[in-house]
C-alpha positions as CSV (number, residue, x, y, z in Angstrom):
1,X,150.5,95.8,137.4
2,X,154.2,95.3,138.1
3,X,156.1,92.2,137.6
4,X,159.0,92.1,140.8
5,X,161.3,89.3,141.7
6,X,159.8,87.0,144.0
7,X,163.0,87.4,146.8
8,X,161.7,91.1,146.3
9,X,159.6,92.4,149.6
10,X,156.0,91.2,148.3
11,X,152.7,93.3,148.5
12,X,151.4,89.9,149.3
13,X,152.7,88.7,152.9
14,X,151.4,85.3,152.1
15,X,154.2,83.3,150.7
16,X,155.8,83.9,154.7
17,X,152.9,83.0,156.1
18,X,152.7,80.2,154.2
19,X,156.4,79.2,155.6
20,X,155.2,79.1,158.4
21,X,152.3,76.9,158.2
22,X,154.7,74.7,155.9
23,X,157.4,74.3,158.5
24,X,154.8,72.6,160.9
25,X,154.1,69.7,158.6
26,X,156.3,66.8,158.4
27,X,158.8,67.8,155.2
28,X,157.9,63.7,153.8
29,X,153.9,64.6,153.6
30,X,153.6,66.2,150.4
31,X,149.8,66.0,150.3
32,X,149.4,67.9,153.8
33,X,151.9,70.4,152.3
34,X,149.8,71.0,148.9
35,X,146.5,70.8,151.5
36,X,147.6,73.6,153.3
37,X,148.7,75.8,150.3
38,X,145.2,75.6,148.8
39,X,143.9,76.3,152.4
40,X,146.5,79.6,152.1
41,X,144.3,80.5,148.8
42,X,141.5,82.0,149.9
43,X,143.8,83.7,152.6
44,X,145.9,85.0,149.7
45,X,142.6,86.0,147.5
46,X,141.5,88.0,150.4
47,X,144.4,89.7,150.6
48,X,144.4,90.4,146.8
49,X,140.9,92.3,146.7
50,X,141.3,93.9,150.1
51,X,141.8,97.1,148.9
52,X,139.3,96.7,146.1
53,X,136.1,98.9,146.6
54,X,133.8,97.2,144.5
55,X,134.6,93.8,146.5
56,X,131.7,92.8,148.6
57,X,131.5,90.1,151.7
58,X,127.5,89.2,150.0
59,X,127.3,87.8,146.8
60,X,126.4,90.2,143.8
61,X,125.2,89.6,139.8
62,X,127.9,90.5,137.6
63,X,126.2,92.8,134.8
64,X,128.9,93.3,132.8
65,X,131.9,91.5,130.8
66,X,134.6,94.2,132.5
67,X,133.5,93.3,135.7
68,X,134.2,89.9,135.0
69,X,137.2,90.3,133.6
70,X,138.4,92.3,136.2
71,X,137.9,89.3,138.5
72,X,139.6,86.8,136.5
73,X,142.3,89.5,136.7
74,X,142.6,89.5,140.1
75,X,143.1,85.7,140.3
76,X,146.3,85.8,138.5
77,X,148.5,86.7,141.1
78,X,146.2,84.1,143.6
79,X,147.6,81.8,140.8
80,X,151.2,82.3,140.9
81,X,151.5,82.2,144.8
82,X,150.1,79.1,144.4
83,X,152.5,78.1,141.4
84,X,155.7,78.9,143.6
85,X,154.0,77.4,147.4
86,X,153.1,73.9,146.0
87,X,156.4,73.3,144.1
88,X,154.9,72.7,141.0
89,X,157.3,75.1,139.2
90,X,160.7,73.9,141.1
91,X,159.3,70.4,140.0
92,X,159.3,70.9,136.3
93,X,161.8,73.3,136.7
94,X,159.8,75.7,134.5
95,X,161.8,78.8,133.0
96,X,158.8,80.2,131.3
97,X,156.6,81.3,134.0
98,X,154.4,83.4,131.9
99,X,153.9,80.8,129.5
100,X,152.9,78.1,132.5
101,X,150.2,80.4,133.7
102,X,148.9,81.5,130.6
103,X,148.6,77.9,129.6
104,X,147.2,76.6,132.7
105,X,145.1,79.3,134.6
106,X,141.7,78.5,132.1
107,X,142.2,75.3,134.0
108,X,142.6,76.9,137.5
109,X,139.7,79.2,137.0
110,X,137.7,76.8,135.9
111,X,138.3,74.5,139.1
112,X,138.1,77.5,141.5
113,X,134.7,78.2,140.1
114,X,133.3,74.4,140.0
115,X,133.9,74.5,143.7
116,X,132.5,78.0,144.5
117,X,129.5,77.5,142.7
118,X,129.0,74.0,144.6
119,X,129.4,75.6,147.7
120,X,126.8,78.6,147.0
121,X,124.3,76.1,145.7
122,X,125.1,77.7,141.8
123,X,123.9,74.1,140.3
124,X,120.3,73.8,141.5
125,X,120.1,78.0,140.7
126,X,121.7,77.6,136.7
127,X,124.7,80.4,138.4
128,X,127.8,80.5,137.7
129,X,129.8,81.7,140.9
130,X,132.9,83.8,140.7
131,X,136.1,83.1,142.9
132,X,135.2,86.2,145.2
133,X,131.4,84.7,145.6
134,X,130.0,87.0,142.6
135,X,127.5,85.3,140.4
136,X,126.2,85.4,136.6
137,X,122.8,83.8,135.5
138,X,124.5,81.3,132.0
139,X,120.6,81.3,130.5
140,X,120.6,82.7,126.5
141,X,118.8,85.8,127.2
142,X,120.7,86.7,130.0
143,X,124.4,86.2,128.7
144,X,122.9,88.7,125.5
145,X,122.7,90.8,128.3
146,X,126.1,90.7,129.4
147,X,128.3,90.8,126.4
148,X,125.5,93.6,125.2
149,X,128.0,95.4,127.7
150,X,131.0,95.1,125.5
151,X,130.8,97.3,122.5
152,X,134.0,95.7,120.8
153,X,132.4,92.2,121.1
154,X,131.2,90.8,117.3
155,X,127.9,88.7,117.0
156,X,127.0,88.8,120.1
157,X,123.7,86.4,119.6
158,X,125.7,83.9,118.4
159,X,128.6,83.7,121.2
160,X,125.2,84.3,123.7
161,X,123.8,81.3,122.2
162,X,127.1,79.0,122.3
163,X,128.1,80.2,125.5
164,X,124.5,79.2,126.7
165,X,125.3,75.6,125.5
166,X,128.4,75.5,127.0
167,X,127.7,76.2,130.3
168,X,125.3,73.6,130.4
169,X,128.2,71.2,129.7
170,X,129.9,73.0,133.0
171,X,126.8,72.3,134.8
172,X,126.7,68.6,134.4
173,X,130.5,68.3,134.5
174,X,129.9,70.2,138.0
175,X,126.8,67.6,138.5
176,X,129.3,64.5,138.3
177,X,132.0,66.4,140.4
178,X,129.5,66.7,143.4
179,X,128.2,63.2,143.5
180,X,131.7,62.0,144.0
181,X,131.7,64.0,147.3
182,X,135.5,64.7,147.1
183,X,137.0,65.8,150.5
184,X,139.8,68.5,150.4
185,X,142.6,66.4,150.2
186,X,141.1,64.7,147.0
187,X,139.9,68.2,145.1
188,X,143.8,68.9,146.4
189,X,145.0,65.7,144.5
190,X,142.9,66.2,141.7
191,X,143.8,70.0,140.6
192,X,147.7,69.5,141.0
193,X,147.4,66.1,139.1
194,X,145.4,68.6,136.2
195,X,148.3,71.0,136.5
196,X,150.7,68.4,136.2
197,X,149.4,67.1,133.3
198,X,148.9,70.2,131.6
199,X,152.4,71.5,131.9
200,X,154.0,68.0,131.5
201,X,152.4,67.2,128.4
202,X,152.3,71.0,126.7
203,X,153.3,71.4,123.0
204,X,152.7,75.5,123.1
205,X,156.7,76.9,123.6
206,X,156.7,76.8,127.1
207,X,160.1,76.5,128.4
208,X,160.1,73.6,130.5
209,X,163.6,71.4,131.4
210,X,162.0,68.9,133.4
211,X,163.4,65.8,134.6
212,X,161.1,63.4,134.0
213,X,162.0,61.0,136.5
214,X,161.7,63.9,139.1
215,X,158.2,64.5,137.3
216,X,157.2,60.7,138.5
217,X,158.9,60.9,141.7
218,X,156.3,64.1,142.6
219,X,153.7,62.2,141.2
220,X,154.3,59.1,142.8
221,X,154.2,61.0,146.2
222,X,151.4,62.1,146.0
223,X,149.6,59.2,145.4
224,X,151.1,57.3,148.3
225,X,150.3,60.1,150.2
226,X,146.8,59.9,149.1
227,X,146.8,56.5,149.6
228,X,148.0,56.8,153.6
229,X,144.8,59.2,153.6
230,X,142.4,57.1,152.5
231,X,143.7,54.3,154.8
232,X,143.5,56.6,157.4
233,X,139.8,58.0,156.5
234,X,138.2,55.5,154.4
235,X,137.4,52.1,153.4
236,X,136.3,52.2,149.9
237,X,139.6,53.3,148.7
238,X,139.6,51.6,145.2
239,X,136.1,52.6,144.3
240,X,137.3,56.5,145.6
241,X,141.0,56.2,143.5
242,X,139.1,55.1,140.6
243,X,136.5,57.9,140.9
244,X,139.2,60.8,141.3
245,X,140.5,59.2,137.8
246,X,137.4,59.3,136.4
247,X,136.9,63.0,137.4
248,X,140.6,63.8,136.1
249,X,139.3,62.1,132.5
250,X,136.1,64.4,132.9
251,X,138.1,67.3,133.5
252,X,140.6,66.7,130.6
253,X,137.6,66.5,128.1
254,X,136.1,69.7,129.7
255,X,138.7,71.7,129.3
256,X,139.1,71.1,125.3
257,X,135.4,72.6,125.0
258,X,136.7,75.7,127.4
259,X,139.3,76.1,125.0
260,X,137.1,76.1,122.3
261,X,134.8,78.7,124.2
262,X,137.8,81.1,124.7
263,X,139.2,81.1,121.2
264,X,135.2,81.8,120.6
265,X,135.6,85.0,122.5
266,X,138.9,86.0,121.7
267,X,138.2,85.7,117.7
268,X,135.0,87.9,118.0
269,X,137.4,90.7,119.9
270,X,137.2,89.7,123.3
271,X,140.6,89.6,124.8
272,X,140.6,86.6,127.7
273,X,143.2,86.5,130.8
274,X,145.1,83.7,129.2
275,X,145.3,86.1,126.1
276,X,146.1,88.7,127.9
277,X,149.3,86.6,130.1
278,X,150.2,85.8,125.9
279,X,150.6,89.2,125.1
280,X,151.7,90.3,128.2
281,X,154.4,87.5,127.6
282,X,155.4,88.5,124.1
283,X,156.1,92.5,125.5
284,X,158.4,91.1,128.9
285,X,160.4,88.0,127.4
286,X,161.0,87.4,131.4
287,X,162.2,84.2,132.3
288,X,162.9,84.7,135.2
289,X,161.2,84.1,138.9
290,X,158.6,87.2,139.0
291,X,155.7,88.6,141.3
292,X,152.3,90.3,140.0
293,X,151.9,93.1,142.4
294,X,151.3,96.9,141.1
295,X,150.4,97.9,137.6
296,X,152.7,98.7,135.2
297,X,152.5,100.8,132.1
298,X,153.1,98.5,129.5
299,X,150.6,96.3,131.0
300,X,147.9,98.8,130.7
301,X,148.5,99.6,127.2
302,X,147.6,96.0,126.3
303,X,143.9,96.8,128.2
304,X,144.2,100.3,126.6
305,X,144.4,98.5,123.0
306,X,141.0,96.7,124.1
307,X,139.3,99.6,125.2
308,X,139.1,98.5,128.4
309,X,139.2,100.1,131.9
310,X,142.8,99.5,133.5
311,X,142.0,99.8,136.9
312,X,142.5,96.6,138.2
């Protein structure tokens, strides 16, 4: 995996597509913008795995934790195209990239999955769906089964058993985000407001000389943006505002327990992607505007140290 300036000729034609797409929406709509850049995701995540043999168009079980991982790895650079599109970084004016992902992508993965596994009918099956439409089964027996796959993994029947818990604390957090029936625009709303609040409010060394008045200005944007929407679409707009709230809360409170299931992993020799942006972080000390592309060697000696296959 190399890291390359983003003005650099990407292997990733996206970000000019997504110029293009950009230019045709009125520059005051800030909500149509950010609708169209998550729209550009699964564009971008196609684009990502195209090359990859093992991708599939029909959904798969993932057997192992490698395969898994490997996903999740293919998501980063889904990630920072985003990062850069919907402005989130220019509006915070983050210098520590690196630091913003690894900080916030447990969050993004956790969102891309809610809505994939919504869409593939993963709550009324117990699955957890993948990004790229892979599945794993979250029952005890079946997650011994999976991190029996990983050698270099301690106590493996206890982290099966937690893990078994935990994921049914995703399910019903899943449960509550599908009975609000969010429309794109909302789920839009509702992931950059996440983001927003992640970096805004982070404590963990992230380099982040944000004005916060801009910070408000963005925010307040998009809510009147969100407001012209539901005007436009609905007529229950304070019971729909308060619910997207309520989901935000939800989410918030989610995310500590995911936190809690990573540093689970991580402490019983796992390494996780937000470990692994950490330590790729530590090594590059870039600070700069950068592009995941092709490997690089120093990233594959941190998967080396792990035992772990490379080829990503």
């Amino acid at each position: 995996m190399q890291i390359k300036d983003v003005k650099a000729k990407s292997t990733y034609p996206a970000s000019s597509i997504l110029k293009k797409i950009s230019d045709a929406v009125s520059e005051d709509s800030l909500l149509q913008r950010l609708v169209l850049c998550r729209k550009a995701v699964y564009f971008n995540r196609l684009q990502v795995n195209f090359n990859k043999e093992d991708i599939k168009i029909e959904p798969y079980k993932i057997n192992t934790i490698d395969a898994l991982f490997k996903i999740a790895l293919s998501e980063i650079p889904v990630f920072q195209i985003y990062l850069h599109s919907s402005g989130l970084l220019s509006c915070l004016n983050l210098k520590d990239e690196l630091g913003a992902m690894c900080h916030t992508i447990q969050a993004w993965m956790l969102f891309e999955m809610s809505i994939s596994t919504l869409r593939n009918g993963g709550l009324q099956m117990k699955r957890i769906f993948t990004v790229n439409e892979k599945y794993f089964e979250t029952n005890e027996d079946n997650l011994l089964r999976l991190y029996m796959s990983d050698p270099n993994l301690k106590n493996k029947d206890v982290v099966a058993r937690l893990q078994a818990e935990y994921f049914e604390q995703y399910f019903r957090m899943m449960k509550i985000l599908h009975s609000y029936r969010f429309d794109e625009a909302e789920l839009t709303v509702l992931m950059q407001l996440l983001l927003i609040n992640l970096l805004a409010e982070s404590n963990n060394g992230i380099e982040i000389q944000k004005d916060d008045e801009d910070v408000t200005l963005y925010k307040n944007q998009l809510f009147e943006d969100l407001k012209k929407h539901y005007e436009s679409n609905y007529e229950d707009v304070g019971i729909r505002l308060g619910n997207l709230i309520l989901m935000l809360c939800e989410l918030r409170r989610f995310l500590h327990c995911a936190v809690e299931q990573r540093q689970l992993i991580s402490l019983n020799g796992r390494l996780t992607v937000p470990d692994y942006l950490a330590q790729l972080r530590d090594r590059q000390k870039v600070h700069k505007p950068f592009l995941f592309a092709e490997r690089r060697s120093s990233d594959r000696s941190i998967l080396n140290e792990q035992k772990m296959d490379p080829e990503f």
